[in-house]
C-alpha positions as CSV (number, residue, x, y, z in Angstrom):
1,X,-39.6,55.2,18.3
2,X,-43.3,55.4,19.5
3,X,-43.5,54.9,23.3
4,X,-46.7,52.6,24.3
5,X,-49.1,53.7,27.2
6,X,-47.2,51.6,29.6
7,X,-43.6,52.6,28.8
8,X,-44.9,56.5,29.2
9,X,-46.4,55.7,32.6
10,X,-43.1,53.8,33.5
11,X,-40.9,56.6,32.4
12,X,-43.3,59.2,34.4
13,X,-43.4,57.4,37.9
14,X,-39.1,57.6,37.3
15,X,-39.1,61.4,36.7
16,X,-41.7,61.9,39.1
17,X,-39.4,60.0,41.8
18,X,-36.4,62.3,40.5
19,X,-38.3,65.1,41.0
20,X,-39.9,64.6,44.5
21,X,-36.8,63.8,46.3
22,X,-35.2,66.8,44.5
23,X,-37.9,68.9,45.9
24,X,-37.7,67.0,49.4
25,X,-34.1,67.9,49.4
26,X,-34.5,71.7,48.8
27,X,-33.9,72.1,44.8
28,X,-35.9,74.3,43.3
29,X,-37.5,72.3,40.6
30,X,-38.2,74.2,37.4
31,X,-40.3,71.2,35.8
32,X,-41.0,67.9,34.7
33,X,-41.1,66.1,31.2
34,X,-41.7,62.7,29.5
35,X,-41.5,61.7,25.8
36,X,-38.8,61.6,23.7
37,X,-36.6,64.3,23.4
38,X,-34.3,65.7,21.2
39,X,-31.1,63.8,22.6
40,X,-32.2,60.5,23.1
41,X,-33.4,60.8,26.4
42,X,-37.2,59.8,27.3
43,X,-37.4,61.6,30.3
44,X,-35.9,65.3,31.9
45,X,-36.3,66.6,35.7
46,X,-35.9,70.4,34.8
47,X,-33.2,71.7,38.1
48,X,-29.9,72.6,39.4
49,X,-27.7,70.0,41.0
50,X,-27.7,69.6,45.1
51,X,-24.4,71.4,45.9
52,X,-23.8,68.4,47.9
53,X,-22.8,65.6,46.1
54,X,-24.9,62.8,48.7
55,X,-27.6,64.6,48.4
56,X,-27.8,64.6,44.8
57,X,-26.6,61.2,44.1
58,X,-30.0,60.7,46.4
59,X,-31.9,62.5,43.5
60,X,-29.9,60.5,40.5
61,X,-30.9,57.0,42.4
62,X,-34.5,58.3,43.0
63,X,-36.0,57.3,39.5
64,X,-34.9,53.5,39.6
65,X,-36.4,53.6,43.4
66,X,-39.5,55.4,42.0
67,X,-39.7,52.2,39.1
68,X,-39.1,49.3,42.2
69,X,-41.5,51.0,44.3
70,X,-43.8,50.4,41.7
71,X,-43.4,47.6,40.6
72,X,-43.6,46.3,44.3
73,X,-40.1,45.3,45.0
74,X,-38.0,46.1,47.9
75,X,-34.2,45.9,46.3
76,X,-31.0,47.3,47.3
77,X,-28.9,49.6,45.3
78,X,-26.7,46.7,44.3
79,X,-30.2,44.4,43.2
80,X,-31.2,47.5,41.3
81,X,-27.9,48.1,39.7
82,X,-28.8,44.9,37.9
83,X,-32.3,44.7,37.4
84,X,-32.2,48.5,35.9
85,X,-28.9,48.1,34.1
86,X,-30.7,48.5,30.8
87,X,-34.4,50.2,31.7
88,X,-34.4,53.1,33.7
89,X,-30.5,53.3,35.9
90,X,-28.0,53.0,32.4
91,X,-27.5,56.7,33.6
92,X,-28.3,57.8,36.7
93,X,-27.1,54.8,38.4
94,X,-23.4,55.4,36.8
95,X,-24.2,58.9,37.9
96,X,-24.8,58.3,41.5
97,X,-21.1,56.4,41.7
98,X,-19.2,59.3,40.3
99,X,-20.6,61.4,43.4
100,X,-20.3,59.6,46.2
101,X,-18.3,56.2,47.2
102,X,-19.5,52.7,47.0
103,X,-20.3,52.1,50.5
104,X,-22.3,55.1,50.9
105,X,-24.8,54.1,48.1
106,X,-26.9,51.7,50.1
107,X,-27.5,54.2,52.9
108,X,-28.1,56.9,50.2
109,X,-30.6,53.9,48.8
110,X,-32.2,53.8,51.8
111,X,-32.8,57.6,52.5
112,X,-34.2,58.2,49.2
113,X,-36.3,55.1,49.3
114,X,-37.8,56.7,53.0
115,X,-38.6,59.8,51.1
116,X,-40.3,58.6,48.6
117,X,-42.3,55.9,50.5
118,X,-43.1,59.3,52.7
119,X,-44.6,61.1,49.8
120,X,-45.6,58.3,47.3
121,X,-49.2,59.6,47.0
122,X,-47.1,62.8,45.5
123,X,-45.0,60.8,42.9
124,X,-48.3,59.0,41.7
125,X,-50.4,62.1,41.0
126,X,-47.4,64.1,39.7
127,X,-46.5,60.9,37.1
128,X,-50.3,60.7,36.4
129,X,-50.3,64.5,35.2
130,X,-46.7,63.3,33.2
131,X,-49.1,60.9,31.3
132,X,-51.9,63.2,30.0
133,X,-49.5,66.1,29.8
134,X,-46.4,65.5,28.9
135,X,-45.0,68.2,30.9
136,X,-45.4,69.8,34.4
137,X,-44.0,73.1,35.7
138,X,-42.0,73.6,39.1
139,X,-44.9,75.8,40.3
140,X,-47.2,72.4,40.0
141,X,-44.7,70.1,41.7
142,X,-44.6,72.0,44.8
143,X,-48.3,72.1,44.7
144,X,-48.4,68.8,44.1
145,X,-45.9,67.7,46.7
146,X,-46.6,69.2,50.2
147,X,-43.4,68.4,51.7
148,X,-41.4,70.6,49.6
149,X,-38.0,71.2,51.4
150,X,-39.7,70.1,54.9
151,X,-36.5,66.8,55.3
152,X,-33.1,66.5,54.9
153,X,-31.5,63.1,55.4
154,X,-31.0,62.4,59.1
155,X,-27.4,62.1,58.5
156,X,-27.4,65.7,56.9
157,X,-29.9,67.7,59.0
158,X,-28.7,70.2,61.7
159,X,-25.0,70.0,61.2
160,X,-24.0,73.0,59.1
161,X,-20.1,71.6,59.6
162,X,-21.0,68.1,58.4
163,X,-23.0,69.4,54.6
164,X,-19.9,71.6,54.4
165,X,-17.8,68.6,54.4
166,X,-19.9,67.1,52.2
């Protein structure tokens, strides 16, 4: 399958998104790609998983946030679990619900939304390199996204107890 200009840029602004709240959130990056790839997928953020499983359900979500964002809609995770279903959340969405319960996910929506509305001028230049690139290392996202590490969610920060429980 050939991917058109526009499905490229679509795919880039998702990574991008995965990839600024994963930074936002303390993982250490290793890099970004678009285009298709050996196992299907059209798209890979290069970087451990959060140890905490909110946190990194945050990360999964972030792509299909990065897509409504946009696209200039303001959904919740449930409206996005349909609209997406079949272009851009048939994984991470599913993904997101094995890590955390259903009642958390529109709070974890919400967070991840924050952060990327925060640092949106980050997502757009990182997806912008995506396009003409293909591929951007970790060393260019955090010079890309000033932030790095700088927020936890406000229901995570300060309370060493609480991430334990996690």
């Amino acid at each position: 399958m050939t991917l058109s200009a526009a499905q490229i840029g679509i795919i880039a602004i998702h990574e991008a998104a995965h990839a600024v709240v994963a930074l936002r959130l303390g993982v250490d990056v290793r890099g970004v790609e678009v285009g298709e790839r050996s196992d299907g997928s059209l798209g890979f953020v290069e970087a451990p998983s959060h140890p905490n499983g909110a946190c990194e359900a945050m990360v999964c979500i972030a792509g299909v946030i990065g897509q409504s964002i946009d696209e200039g809609r303001r959904l919740t995770f449930a409206e996005a679990a349909a609209a997406y279903a079949f272009c851009g959340g048939e994984h991470d969405l599913p993904a997101a619900r094995r890590l955390v319960a259903e009642a958390d996910l529109e709070r974890l929506w919400s967070e991840a939304r924050d952060l990327l509305l925060a640092d949106w001028t980050a997502v757009e230049a990182l997806a912008a390199e995506l396009v003409v690139a293909g591929a951007v290392s970790g060393a260019r996202l955090r010079e890309l996204v000033p932030t790095y590490g700088a927020e936890e969610p406000s229901w995570l920060s300060g309370n060493a107890e609480r991430r334990r429980a996690l």
